[in-house]
KEMAR-955139 format. One record per atom (N, C-alpha, C, O): residue in one letter; residue number from 0; atom name; x, y, z. Coordinates in nm, 4 decimals. Example, Ala and Ser with C-alpha at 12.3 -4.5 7.8 and 13.67 -1.06 7.14 Angstrom:
2
<marvex A 0 N <1.3190 -0.5690 0.7800>>,
<marvex A 0 CA <1.2300 -0.4500 0.7800>>,
<marvex A 0 C <1.3200 -0.3300 0.7800>>,
<marvex A 0 O <1.4236 -0.3319 0.8465>>,
<marvex S 1 N <1.2850 -0.2250 0.7080>>,
<marvex S 1 CA <1.3670 -0.1060 0.7140>>,
<marvex S 1 C <1.2900 0.0030 0.7870>>,
<marvex S 1 O <1.3409 0.1138 0.8039>>,
// end
This chain:
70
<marvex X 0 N <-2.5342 -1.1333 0.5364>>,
<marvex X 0 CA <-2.5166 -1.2085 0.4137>>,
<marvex X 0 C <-2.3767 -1.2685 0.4133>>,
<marvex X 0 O <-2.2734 -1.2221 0.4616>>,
<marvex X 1 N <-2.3968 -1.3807 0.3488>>,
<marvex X 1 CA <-2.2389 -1.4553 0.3785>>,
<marvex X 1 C <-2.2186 -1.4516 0.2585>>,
<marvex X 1 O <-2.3019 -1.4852 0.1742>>,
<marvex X 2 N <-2.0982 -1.4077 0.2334>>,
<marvex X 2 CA <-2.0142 -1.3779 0.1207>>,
<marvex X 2 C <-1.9464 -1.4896 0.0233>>,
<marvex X 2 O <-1.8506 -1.5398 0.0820>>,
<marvex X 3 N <-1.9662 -1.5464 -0.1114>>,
<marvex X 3 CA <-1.8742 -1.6290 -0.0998>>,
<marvex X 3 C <-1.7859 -1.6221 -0.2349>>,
<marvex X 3 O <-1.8264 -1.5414 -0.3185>>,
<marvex X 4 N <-1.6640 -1.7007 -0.2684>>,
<marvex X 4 CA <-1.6463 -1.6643 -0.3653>>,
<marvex X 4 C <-1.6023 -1.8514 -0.4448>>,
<marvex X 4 O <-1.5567 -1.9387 -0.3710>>,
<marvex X 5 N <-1.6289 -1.8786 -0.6026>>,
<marvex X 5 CA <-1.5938 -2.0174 -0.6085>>,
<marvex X 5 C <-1.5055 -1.9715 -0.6825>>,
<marvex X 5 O <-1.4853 -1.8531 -0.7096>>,
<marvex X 6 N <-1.4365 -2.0844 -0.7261>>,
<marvex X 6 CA <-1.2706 -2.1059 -0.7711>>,
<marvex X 6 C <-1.2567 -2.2475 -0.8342>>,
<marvex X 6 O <-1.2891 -2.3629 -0.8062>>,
<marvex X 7 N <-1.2106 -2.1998 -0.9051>>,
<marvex X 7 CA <-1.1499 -2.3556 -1.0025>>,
<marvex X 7 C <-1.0594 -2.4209 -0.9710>>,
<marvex X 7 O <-1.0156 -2.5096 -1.0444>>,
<marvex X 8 N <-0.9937 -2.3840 -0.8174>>,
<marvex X 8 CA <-0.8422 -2.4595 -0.7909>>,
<marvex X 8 C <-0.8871 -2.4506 -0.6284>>,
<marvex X 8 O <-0.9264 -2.3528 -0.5648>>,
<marvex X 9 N <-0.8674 -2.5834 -0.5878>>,
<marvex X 9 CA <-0.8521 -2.5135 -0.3977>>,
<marvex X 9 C <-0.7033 -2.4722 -0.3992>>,
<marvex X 9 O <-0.6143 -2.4764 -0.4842>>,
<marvex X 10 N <-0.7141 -2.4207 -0.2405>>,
<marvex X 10 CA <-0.5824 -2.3046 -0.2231>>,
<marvex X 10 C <-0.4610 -2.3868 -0.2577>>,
<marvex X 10 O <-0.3787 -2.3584 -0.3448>>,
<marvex X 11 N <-0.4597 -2.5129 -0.1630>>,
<marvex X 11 CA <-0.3220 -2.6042 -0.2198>>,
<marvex X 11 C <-0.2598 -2.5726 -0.4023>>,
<marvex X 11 O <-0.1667 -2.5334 -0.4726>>,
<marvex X 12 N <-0.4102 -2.6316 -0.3982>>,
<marvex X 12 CA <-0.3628 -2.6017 -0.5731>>,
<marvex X 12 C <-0.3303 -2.4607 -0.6545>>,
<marvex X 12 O <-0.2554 -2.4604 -0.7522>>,
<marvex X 13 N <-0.3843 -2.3606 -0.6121>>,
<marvex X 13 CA <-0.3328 -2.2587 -0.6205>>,
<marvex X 13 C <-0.1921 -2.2299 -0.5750>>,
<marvex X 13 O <-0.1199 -2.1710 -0.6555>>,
<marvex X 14 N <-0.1400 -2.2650 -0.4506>>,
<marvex X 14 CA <-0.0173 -2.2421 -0.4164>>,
<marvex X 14 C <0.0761 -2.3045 -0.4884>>,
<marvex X 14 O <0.1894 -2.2568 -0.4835>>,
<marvex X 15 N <0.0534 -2.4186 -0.5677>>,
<marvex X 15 CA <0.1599 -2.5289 -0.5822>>,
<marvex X 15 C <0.1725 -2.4838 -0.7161>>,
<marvex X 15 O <0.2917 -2.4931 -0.7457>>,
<marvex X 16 N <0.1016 -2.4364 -0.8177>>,
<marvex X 16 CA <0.0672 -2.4002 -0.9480>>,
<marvex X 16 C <0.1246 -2.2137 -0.9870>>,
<marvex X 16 O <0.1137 -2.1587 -1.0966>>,
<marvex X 17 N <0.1731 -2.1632 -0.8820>>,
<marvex X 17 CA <0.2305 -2.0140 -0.8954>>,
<marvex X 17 C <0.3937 -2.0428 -0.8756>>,
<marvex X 17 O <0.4679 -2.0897 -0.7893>>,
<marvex X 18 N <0.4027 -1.9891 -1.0006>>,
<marvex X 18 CA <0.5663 -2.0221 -1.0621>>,
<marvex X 18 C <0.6206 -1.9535 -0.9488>>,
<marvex X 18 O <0.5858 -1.8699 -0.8654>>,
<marvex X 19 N <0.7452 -2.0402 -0.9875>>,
<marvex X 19 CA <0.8401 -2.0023 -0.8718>>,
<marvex X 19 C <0.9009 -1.8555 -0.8941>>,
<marvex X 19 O <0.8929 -1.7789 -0.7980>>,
<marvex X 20 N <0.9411 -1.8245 -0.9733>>,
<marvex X 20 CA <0.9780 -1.6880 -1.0109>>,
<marvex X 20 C <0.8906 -1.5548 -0.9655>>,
<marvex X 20 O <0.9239 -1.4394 -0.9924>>,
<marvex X 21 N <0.7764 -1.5917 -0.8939>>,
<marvex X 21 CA <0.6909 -1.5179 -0.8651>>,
<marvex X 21 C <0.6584 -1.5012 -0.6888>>,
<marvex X 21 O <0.6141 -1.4148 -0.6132>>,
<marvex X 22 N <0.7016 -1.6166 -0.6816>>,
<marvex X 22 CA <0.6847 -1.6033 -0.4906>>,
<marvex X 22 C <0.8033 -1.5311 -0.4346>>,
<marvex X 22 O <0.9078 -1.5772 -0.4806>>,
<marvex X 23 N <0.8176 -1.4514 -0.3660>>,
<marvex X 23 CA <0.8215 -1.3521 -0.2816>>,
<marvex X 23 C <0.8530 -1.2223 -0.3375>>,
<marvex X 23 O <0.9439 -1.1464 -0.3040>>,
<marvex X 24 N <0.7666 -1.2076 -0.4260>>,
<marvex X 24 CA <0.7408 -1.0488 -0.5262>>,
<marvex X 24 C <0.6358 -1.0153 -0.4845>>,
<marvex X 24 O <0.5562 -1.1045 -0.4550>>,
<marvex X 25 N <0.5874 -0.8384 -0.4623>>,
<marvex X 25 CA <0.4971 -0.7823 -0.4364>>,
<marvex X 25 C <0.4137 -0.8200 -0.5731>>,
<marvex X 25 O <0.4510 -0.8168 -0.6904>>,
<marvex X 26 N <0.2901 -0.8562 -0.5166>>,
<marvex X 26 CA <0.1814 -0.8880 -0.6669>>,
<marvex X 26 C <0.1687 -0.7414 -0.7479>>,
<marvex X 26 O <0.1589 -0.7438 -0.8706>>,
<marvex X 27 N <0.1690 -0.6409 -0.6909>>,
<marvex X 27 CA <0.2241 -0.5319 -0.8031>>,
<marvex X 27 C <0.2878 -0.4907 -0.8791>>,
<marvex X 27 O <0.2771 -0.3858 -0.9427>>,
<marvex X 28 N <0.3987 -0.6068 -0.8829>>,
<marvex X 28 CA <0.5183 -0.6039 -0.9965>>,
<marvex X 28 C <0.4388 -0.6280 -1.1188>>,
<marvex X 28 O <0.4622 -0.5657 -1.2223>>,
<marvex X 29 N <0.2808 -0.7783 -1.1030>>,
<marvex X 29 CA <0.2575 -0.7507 -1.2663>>,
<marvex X 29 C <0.1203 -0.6721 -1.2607>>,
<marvex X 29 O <0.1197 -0.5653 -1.1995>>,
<marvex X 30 N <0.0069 -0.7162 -1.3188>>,
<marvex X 30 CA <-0.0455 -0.6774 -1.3872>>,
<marvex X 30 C <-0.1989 -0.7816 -1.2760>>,
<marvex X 30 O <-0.2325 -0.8940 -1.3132>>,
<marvex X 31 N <-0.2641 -0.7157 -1.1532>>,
<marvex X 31 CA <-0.3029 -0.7594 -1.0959>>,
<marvex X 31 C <-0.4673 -0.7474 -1.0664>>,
<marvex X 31 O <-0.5200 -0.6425 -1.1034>>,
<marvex X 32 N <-0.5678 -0.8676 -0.9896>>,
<marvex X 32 CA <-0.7059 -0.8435 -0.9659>>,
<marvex X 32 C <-0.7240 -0.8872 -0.8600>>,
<marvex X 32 O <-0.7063 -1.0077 -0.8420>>,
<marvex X 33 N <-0.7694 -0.7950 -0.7450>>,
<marvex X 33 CA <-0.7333 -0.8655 -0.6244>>,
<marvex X 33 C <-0.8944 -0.9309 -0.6143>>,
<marvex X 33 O <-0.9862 -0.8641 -0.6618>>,
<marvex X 34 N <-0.9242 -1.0696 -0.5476>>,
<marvex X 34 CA <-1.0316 -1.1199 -0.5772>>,
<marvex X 34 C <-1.0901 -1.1454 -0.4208>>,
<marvex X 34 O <-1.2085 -1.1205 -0.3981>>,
<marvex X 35 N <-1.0200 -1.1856 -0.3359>>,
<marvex X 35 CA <-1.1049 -1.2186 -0.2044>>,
<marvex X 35 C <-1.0096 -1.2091 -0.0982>>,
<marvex X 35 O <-0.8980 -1.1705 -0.1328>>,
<marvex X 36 N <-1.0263 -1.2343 0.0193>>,
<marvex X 36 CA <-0.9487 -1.2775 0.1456>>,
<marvex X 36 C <-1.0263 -1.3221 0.2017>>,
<marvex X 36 O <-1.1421 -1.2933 0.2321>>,
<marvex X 37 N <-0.8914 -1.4797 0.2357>>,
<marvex X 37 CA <-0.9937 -1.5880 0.3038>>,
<marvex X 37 C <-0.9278 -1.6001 0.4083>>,
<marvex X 37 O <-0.8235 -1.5348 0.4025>>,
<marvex X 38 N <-0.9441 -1.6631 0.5166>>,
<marvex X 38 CA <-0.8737 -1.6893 0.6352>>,
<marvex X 38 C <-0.7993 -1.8415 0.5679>>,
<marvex X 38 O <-0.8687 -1.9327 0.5228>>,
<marvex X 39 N <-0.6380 -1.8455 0.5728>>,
<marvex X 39 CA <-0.5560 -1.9812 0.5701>>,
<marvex X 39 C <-0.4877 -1.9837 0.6679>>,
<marvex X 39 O <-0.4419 -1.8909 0.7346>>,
<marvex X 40 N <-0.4744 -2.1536 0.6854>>,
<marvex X 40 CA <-0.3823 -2.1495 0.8551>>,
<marvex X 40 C <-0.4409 -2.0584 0.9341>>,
<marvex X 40 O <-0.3736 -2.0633 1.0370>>,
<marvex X 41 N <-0.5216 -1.9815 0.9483>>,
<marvex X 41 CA <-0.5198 -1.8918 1.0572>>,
<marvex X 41 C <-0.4383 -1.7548 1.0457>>,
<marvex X 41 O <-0.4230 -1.6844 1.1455>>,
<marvex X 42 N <-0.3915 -1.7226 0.9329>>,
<marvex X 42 CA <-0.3927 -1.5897 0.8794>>,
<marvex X 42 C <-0.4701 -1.5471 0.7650>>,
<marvex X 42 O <-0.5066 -1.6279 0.6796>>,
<marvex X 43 N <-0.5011 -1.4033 0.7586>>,
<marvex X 43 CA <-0.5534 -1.3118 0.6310>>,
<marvex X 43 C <-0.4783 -1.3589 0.5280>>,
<marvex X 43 O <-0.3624 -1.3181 0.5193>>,
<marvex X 44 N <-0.5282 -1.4516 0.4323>>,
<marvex X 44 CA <-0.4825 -1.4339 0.2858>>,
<marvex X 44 C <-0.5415 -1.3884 0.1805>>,
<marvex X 44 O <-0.6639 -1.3960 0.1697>>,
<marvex X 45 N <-0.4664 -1.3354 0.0889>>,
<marvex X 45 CA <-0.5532 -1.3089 -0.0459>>,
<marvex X 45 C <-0.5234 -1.3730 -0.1583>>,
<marvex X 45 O <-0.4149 -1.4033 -0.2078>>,
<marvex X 46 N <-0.6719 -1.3959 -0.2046>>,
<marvex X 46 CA <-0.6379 -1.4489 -0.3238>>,
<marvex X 46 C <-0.7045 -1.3186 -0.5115>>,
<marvex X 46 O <-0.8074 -1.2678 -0.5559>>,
<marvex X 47 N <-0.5593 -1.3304 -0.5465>>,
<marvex X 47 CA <-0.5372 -1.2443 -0.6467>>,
<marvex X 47 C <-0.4899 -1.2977 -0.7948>>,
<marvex X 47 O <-0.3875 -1.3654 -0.8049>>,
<marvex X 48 N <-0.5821 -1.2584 -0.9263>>,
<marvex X 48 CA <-0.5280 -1.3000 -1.0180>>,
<marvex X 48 C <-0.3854 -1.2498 -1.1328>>,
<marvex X 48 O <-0.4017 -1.1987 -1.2436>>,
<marvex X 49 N <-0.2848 -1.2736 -1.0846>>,
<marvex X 49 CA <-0.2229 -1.1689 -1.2269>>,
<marvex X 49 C <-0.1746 -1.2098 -1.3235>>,
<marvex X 49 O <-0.1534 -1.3311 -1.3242>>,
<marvex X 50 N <-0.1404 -1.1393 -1.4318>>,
<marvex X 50 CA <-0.0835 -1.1728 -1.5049>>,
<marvex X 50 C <0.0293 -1.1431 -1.5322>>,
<marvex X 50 O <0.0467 -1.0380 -1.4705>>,
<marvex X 51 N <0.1338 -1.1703 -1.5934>>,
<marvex X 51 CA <0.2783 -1.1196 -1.6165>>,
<marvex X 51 C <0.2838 -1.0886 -1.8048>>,
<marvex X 51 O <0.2687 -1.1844 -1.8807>>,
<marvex X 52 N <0.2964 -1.0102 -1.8351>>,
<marvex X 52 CA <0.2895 -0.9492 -1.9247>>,
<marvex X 52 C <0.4525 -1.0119 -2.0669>>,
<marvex X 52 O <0.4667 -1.0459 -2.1843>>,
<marvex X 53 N <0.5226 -0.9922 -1.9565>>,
<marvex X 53 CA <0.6624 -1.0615 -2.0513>>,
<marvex X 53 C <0.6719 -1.1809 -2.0533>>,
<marvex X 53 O <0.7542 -1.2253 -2.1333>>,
<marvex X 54 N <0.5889 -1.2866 -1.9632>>,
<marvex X 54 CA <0.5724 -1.4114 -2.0140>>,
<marvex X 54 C <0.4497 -1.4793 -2.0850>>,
<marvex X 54 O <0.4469 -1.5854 -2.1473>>,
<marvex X 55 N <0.3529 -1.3928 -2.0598>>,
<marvex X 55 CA <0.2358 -1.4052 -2.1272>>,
<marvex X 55 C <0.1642 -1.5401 -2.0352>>,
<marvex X 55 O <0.1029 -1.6406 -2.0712>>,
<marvex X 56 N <0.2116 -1.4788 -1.8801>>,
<marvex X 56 CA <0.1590 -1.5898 -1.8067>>,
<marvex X 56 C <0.0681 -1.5227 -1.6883>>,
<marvex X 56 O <0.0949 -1.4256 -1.6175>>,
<marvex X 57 N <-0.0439 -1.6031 -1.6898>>,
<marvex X 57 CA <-0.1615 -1.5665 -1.5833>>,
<marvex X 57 C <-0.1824 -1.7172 -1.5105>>,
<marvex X 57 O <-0.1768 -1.8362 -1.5416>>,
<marvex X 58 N <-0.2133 -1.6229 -1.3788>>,
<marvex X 58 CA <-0.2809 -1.7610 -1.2593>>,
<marvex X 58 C <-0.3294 -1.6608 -1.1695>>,
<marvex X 58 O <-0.3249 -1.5381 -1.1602>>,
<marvex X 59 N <-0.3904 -1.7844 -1.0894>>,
<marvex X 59 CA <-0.4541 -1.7133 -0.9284>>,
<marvex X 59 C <-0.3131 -1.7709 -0.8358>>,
<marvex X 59 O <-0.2482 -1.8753 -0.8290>>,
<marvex X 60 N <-0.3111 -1.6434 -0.7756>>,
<marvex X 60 CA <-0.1780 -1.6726 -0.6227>>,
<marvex X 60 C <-0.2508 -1.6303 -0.5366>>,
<marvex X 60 O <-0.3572 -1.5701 -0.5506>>,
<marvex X 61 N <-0.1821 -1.6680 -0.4166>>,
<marvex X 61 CA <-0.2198 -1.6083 -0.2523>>,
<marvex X 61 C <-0.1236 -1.5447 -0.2392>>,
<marvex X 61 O <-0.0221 -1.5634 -0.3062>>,
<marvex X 62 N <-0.1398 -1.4274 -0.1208>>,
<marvex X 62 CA <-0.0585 -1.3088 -0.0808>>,
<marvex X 62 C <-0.1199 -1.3157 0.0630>>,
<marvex X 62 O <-0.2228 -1.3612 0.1128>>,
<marvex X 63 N <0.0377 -1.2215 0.1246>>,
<marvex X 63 CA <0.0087 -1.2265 0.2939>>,
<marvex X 63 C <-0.0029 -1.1033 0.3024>>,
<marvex X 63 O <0.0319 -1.0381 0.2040>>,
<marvex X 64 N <-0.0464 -1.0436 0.4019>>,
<marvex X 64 CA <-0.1131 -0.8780 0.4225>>,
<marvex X 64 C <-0.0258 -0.8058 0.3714>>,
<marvex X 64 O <-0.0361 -0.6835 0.3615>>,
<marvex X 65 N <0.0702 -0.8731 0.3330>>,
<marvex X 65 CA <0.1593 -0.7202 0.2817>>,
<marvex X 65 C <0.1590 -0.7419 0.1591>>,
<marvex X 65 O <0.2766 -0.7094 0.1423>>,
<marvex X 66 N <0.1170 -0.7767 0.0346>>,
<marvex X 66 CA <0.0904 -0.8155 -0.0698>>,
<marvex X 66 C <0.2216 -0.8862 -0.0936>>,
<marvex X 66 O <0.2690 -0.7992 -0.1666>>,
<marvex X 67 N <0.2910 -0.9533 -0.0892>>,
<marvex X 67 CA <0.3514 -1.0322 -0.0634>>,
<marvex X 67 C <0.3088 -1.2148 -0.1413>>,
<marvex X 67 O <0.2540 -1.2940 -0.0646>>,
<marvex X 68 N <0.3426 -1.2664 -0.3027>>,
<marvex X 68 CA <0.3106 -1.3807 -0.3186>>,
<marvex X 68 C <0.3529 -1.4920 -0.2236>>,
<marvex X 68 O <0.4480 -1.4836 -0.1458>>,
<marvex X 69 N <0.2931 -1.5701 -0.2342>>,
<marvex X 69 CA <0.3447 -1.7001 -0.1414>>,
<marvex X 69 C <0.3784 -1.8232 -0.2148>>,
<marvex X 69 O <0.4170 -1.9229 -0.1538>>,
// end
């Protein structure tokens, strides 16, 4: 069975749309849902929703195997 998952943003747009204050923080700093891993470029990425609690801000980001935002 092939797995799939849809999304309201392709990845570009996901990447370009995750505040800057947030890329290169472990996604466990907020408040997190880890949702899939897709192959990008040719590495394991994930895509995870969180939210940040003191800004009252949510999105979908990508992360590199080490949970790691991008």
């Amino acid at each position: 069975m092939d797995n799939q998952i849809f999304l309201n943003k392709t990845f570009a747009e996901i990447y370009a749309t995750t505040p800057d204050y947030m890329r290169g923080v472990v996604c466990t700093e907020y408040n997190a849902l880890f949702l899939s891993t897709i192959d990008y470029c040719g590495k394991p990425t994930g895509i995870v929703a969180v939210w940040d609690g003191k800004t009252d801000t949510h999105c979908l980001v990508l992360i590199n195997e080490f949970g790691i935002i991008l």
